[in-house]
Structure formats: structure tokens, C-alpha cells
C-alpha positions as CSV (number, residue, x, y, z in Angstrom):
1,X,0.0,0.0,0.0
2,X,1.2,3.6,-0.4
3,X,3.6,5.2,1.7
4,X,3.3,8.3,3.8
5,X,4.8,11.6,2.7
6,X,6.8,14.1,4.9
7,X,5.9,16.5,1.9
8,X,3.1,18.9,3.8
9,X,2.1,20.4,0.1
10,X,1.3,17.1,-1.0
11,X,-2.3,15.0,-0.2
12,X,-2.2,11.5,-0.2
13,X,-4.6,10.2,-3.0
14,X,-5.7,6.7,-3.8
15,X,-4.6,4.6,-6.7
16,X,-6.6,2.0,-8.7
17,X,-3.6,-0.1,-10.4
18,X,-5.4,-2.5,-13.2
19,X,-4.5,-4.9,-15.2
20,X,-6.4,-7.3,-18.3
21,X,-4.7,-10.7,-18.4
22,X,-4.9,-14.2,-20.3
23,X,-2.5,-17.2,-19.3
24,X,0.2,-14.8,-18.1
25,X,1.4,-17.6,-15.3
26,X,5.1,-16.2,-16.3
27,X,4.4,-12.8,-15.3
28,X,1.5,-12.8,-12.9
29,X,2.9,-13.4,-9.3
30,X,6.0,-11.0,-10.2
31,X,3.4,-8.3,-11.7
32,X,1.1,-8.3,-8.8
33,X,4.2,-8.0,-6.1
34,X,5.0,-5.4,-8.2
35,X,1.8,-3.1,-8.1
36,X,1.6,-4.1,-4.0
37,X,1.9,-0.1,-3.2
38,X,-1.1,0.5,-4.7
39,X,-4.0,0.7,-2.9
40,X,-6.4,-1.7,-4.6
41,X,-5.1,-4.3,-7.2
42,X,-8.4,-5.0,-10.2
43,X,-7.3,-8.1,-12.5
44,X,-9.8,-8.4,-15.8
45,X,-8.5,-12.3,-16.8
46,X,-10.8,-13.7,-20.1
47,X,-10.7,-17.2,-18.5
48,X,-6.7,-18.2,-18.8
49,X,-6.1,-21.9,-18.9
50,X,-2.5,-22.3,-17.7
51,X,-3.2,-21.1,-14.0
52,X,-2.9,-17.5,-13.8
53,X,-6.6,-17.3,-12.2
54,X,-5.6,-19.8,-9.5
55,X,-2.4,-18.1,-9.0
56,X,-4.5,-14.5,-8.6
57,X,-7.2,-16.1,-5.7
58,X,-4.4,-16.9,-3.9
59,X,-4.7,-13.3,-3.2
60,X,-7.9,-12.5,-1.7
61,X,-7.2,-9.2,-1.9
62,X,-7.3,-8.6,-5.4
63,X,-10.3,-7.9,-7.2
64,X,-10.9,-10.7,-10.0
65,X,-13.3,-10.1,-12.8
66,X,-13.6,-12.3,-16.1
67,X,-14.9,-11.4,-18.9
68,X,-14.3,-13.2,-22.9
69,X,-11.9,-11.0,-24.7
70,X,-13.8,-8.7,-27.4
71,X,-10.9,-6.3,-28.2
72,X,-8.1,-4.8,-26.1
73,X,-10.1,-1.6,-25.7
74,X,-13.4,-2.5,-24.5
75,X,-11.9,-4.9,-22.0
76,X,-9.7,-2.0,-21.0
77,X,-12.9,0.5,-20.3
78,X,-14.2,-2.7,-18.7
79,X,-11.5,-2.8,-16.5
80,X,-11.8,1.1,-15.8
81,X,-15.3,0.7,-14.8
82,X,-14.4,-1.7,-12.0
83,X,-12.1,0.9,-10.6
84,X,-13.0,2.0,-7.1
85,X,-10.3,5.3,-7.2
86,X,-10.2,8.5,-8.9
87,X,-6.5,7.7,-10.2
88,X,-5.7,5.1,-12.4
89,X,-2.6,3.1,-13.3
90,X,-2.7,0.6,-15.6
91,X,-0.1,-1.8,-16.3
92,X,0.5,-4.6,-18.7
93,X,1.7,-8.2,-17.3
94,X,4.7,-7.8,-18.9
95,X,5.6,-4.3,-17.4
96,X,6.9,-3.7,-14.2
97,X,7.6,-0.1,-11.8
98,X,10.7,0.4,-10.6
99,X,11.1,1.7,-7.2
100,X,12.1,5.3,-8.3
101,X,9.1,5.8,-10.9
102,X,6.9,4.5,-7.9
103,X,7.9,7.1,-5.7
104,X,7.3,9.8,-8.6
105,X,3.9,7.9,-9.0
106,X,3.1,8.2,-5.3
107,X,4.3,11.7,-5.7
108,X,2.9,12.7,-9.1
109,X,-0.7,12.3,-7.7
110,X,-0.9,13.7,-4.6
111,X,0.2,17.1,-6.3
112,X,-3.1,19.8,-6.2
113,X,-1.8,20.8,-9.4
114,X,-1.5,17.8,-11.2
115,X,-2.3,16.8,-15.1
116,X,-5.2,14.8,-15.8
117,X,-3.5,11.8,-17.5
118,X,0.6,11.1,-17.6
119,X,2.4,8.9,-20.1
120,X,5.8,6.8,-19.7
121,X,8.3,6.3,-22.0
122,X,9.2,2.8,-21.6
123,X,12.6,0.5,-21.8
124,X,12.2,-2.5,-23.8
125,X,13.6,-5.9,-22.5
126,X,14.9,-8.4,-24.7
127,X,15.2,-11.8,-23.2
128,X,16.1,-9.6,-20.0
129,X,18.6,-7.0,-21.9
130,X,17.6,-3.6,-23.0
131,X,17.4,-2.8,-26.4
132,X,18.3,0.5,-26.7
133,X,17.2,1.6,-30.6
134,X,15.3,-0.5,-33.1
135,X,12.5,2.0,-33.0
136,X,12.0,1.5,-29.5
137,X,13.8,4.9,-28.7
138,X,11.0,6.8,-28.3
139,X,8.3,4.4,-27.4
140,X,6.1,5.9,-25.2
141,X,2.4,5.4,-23.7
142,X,-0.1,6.3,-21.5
143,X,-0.6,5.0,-18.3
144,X,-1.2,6.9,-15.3
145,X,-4.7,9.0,-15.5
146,X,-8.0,10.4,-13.7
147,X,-10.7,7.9,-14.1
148,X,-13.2,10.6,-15.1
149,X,-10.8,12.0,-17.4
150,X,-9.9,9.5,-19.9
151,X,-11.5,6.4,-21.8
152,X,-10.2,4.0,-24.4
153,X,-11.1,4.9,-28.0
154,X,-14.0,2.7,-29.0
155,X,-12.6,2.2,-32.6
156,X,-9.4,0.9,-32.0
157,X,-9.3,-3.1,-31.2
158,X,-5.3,-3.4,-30.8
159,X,-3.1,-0.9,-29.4
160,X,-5.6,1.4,-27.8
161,X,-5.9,4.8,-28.2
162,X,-6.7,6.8,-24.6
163,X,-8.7,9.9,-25.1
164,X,-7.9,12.4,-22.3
165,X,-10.4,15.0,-21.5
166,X,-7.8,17.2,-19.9
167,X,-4.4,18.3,-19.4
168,X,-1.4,15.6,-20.4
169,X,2.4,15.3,-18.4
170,X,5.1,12.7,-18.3
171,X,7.2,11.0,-16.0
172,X,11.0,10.9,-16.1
173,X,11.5,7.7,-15.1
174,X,10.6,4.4,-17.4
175,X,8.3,1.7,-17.2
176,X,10.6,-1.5,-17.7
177,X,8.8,-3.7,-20.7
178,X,9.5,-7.5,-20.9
179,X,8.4,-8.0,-24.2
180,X,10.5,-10.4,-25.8
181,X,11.1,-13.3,-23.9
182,X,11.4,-15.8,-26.5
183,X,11.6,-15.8,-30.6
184,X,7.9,-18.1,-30.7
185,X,5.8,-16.1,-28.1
186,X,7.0,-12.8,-29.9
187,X,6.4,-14.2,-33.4
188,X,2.8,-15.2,-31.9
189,X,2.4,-12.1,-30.2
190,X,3.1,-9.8,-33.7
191,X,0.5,-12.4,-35.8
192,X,-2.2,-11.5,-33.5
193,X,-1.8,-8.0,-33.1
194,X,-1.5,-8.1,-37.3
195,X,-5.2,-9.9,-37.4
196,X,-6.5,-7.9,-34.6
197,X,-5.6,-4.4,-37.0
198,X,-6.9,-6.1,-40.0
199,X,-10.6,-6.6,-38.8
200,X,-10.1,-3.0,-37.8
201,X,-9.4,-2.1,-40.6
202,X,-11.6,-4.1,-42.5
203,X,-14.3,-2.8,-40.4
204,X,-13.4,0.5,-41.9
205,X,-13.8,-0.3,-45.2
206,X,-10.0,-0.2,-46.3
207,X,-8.8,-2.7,-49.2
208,X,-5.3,-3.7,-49.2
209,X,-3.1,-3.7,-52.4
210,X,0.3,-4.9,-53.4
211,X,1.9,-1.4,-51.7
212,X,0.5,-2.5,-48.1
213,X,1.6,-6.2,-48.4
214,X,5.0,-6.0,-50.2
215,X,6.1,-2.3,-49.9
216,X,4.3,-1.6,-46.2
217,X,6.4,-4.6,-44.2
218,X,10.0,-3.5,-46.0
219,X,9.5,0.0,-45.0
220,X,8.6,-1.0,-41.5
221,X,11.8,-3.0,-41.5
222,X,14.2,-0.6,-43.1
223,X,12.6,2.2,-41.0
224,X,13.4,0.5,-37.9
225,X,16.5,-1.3,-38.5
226,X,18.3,1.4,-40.2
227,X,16.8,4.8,-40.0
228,X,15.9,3.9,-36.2
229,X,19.3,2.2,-35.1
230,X,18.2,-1.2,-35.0
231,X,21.5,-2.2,-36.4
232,X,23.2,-0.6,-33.6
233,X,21.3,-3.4,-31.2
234,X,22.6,-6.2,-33.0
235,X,21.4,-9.9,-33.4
236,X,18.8,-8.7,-31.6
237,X,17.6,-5.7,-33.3
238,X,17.3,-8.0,-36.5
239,X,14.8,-10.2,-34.8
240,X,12.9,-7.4,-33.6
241,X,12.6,-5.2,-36.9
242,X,12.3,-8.6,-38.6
243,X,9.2,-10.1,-36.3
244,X,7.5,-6.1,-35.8
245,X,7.4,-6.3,-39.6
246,X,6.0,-9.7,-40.1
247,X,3.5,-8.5,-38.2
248,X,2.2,-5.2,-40.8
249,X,2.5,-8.4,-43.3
250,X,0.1,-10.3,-41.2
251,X,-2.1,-7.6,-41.2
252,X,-2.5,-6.9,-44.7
253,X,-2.3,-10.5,-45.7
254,X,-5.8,-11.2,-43.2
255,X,-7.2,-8.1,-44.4
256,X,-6.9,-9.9,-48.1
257,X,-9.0,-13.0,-46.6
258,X,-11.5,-11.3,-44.7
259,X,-12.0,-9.1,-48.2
260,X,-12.8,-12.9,-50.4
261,X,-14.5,-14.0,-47.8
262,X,-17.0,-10.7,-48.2
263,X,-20.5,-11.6,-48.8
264,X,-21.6,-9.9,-52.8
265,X,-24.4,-7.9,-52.7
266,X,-26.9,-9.2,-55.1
């Protein structure tokens, strides 16, 4: 639970940390230690098979939910809506806080003057080593926010967009991401994602055409490998660049099925 401050300007307020999980038995027990100074743990599972939900009640402190997976956003807003605190941070299972963005957490919201929403910037792990290019620079997201303040975009089904109805800050110190921890889960992970944006897109009406499944993947390779240092990280930036771009290629090659499979208008 939170800490006490000796600061007399600042007012202790409550935190909501949240989480949407599905057979994350690698990260779960590690994840929820982490978020332990917050003052009420939610967990949104879609009904894991590998023991994560066993591992959670072991916990009776933590407020389960399930719910079957629609899309990453309206299980987030789900999630949200469970919430019992004005402040929310939500984390991934694969994320964790280090002690000193923690105590700017702690510190960040009791401020009267605070912003309404905050975003990280976030350090990418690699089987346990940072990466420190490959288009992962820069990578940034949001994370800490006022419940009232912010929702996930209805639209989007794979990496959400939060709308803030309010004033936006960062924090200086990162979120520590443990993507990658092997070649297959990775792969798997960037597949999905690709599907996930081509029913998005397909729901928008967009045809793909040989530019977004020959031209689109190469440029997201070459952008990241060369023009954003990915050479610089090696062995490892390879795989990365390599697997982030299967994935646009994924997503224009399912957009191309879901497009046959069309039903003609007669």
C-alpha cells in the first residue's frame, strides 16, 4: 500500500492499479508484487487456462473479474469501470515499476496541481537486456490518468488509443517492458496483433493492395533497422525489426482474406 509523505504540500490520494490478463502464469505473481503499493489491485482475466486465475485467488485481496476477450479496448474501459479510485494506473503483465518511478507515482498524484493523465516512456527488455534503438527509442504510452478524465477509443481493437479529457504530463522515469522473452511467443504475439488491426481495418472499409503487403512490411523493416538504429542493437535488433514487420505483413495478408470472404451484394 502507499507510503506516507513528509511533503506537507502534498495530499495523499488513492490509486486504482489495473490490469487485463490471459495465461500470463510467467508474469502474474511478479506483476502483482510489483503493483503491491497501490491501494487496490483490479485483475480483468478472459478465462486463462495455464493457472494464472488460480495463482491471482491466492490473493484474496485482489479484485478478480472475467470477462471473454472482445478487443483490447473495451476490455480495458471494462477494467476502468471496476475501478474504485479516482487515479488510475494501468499496467501490462509484462511491465513492471521500478522503485524510483513509484515514488514519482506516489508523488505525481498527490500534487493539487496535477495533469489529468501522464504517459511513460518505456525500456524494452529483450530476453532480460535492453534494447536500446530499433524504433523502440521513443516508445512511449499512456498510463497513469484520472478515471473521469480518460477512456479508451472505441474504434481501435489493438493498441488502444486513450482519449484524455484534460491536461497531459510525463514522468522521467521508465516503465521497464519485458516484451520479448522468446523468438515463438514474440512471433505469436506480432500475428495476433497483425489480425487484430486487420478486422479493424476491414471494419473501416480499407482494401489492401500490393503497396500494403510488399512495400508496407519493407518500409517497417528498413525504418526500424536502419533509419531507427536497430543495427546498432545487434542480433537482436534483427529479430525485432524482422518479427514487428512480419506482423504489418500479417495484417494486410488477413485483411486480403477477410476481403474474399465478403459476402456480394446481389
Amino acid at each position: 500500500m502507499f507510503q506516507t509523505t513528509n511533503n506537507p504540500l502534498l495530499s495523499k490520494q488513492k490509486l486504482s492499479a489495473l490490469l487485463i490478463v490471459y495465461n500470463e502464469i510467467d508474469h502474474i505473481t511478479d506483476v502483482l508484487d510489483n503493483l503491491s503499493f497501490a491501494d487496490e489491485i483490479v485483475v480483468v482475466d478472459s478465462f486463462s487456462t495455464d493457472g494464472t486465475v488460480e495463482e491471482i485467488k491466492k490473493r484474496p485481496e485482489i479484485k478478480l473479474y472475467q470477462r471473454v476477450f472482445d478487443d483490447y479496448t473495451s476490455q480495458r474501459n471494462y477494467a476502468i469501470e471496476q475501478a474504485a479510485n479516482d487515479w488510475i494506473l494501468f499496467i501490462d503483465a509484462d511491465e513492471r515499476v521500478t522503485p524510483k518511478l513509484e515514488k514519482e507515482i506516489i508523488e505525481t498524484i498527490a500534487k493539487p496541481d496535477a495533469n489529468d493523465a501522464y504517459f511513460f516512456y518505456r525500456k524494452f527488455m529483450f530476453c532480460n537486456k535492453p534494447l536500446h534503438f530499433s524504433g523502440w527509442q521513443t516508445d512511449k504510452i499512456f498510463r497513469l490518468f484520472k478515471k473521469e478524465k480518460a477512456s479508451y477509443v472505441a474504434e481501435r481493437l489493438v493498441h488502444e488509443t486513450l482519449k484524455v479529457d484534460g491536461s497531459i504530463g510525463k514522468l522521467k522515469h521508465k516503465l521497464i517492458h519485458y516484451s520479448y522473452s522468446d523468438y515463438e511467443s514474440y512471433k505469436h504475439k506480432m500475428l495476433s496483433y497483425g489480425r487484430l488491426r486487420a478486422k479493424e481495418l476491414y471494419n473501416k472499409g480499407k482494401t489492401p493492395t500490393l503497396f500494403h503487403r510488399i512495400i508496407k512490411p519493407a518500409y517497417k523493416f528498413i525504418n526500424h533497422y536502419i533509419f531507427r538504429l536497430g543495427i546498432l542493437d545487434g542480433k537482436r535488433g534483427y529479430i525485432i525489426c524482422y518479427l514487428n514487420a512480419l506482423g504489418v505483413k500479417e495484417r494486410y495478408v488477413e485483411l486480403s482474406k477477410l476481403q474474399r470472404k465478403k459476402p456480394v451484394n446481389v
